[in-house]
N, C-alpha and C positions, 0 to 999 in steps of 0.2 A: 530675697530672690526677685530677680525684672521678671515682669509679666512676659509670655508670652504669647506669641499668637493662636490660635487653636490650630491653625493648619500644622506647626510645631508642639512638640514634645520636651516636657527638658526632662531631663538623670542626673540627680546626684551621684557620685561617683562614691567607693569608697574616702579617695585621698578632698573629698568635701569640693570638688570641680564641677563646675555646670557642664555638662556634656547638650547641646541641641540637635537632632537630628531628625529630618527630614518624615514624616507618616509614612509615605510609601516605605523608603527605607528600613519601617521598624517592620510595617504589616508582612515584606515579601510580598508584594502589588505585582511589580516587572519579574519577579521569579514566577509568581504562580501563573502570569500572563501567558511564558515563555512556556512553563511547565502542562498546559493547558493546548500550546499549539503543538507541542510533543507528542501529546495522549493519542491529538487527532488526527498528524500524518500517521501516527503506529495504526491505528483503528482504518486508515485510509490503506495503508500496506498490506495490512491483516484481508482485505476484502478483494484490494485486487489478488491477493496470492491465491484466495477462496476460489474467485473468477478464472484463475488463468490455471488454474489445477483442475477445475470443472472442463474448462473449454479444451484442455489437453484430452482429456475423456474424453469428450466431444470429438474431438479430430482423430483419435484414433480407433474408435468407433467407426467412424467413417471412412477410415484407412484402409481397415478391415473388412468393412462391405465392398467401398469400393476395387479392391483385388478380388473377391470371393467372384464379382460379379465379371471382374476383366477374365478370369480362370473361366468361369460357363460360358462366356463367349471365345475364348480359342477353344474349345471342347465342340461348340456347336460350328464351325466353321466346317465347311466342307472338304475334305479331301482331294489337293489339288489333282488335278486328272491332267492326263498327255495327250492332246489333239495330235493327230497324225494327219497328212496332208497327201492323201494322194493324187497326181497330178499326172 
C-alpha cells in the first residue's frame, strides 16, 4: 500500500481497491456546518414567533384600552344644545 498523506484516509474495499477520500468528506464537516446553521435560524424563528405573539398581546391590550377610553369620552361629551337667536 502507497503512503498516504495524513490530511487523507485510504479504504480497502471488499473487491481489494484503494478507495482515497477526502477527511472532511468521511467526518460530515460541511453537513454538520450546514446542519449547525439550521438549528440557528430554527432557534432564530422560534424567538421571533415568541416576540411577535407577546407584541400581539401587547397591541391588543392596548386596542382594548384604547376604545374603553374613546367609549367614556363620547359618554362625557356634552349634549348638543340649540341656541335660538332672537333678533
Amino acid at each position: 500500500m502507497d503512503k498516504v498523506s495524513s490530511s487523507r484516509r485510504s479504504q480497502r474495499a471488499a473487491n481489494a481497491e484503494i478507495w482515497i477520500l477526502d477527511k472532511p468528506a468521511l467526518s460530515g464537516a460541511p453537513f454538520l456546518k450546514e446542519h449547525r446553521k439550521v438549528e440557528q435560524q430554527e432557534a432564530t424563528i422560534a424567538q421571533f414567533r415568541q416576540e411577535f405573539a407577546e407584541q400581539r398581546t401587547q397591541i391588543e391590550a392596548l386596542t382594548a384600552g384604547w376604545q374603553k377610553v374613546s367609549a367614556q369620552l363620547e359618554l362625557s361629551k356634552p349634549a348638543p344644545q340649540m341656541v335660538v337667536n332672537d333678533e
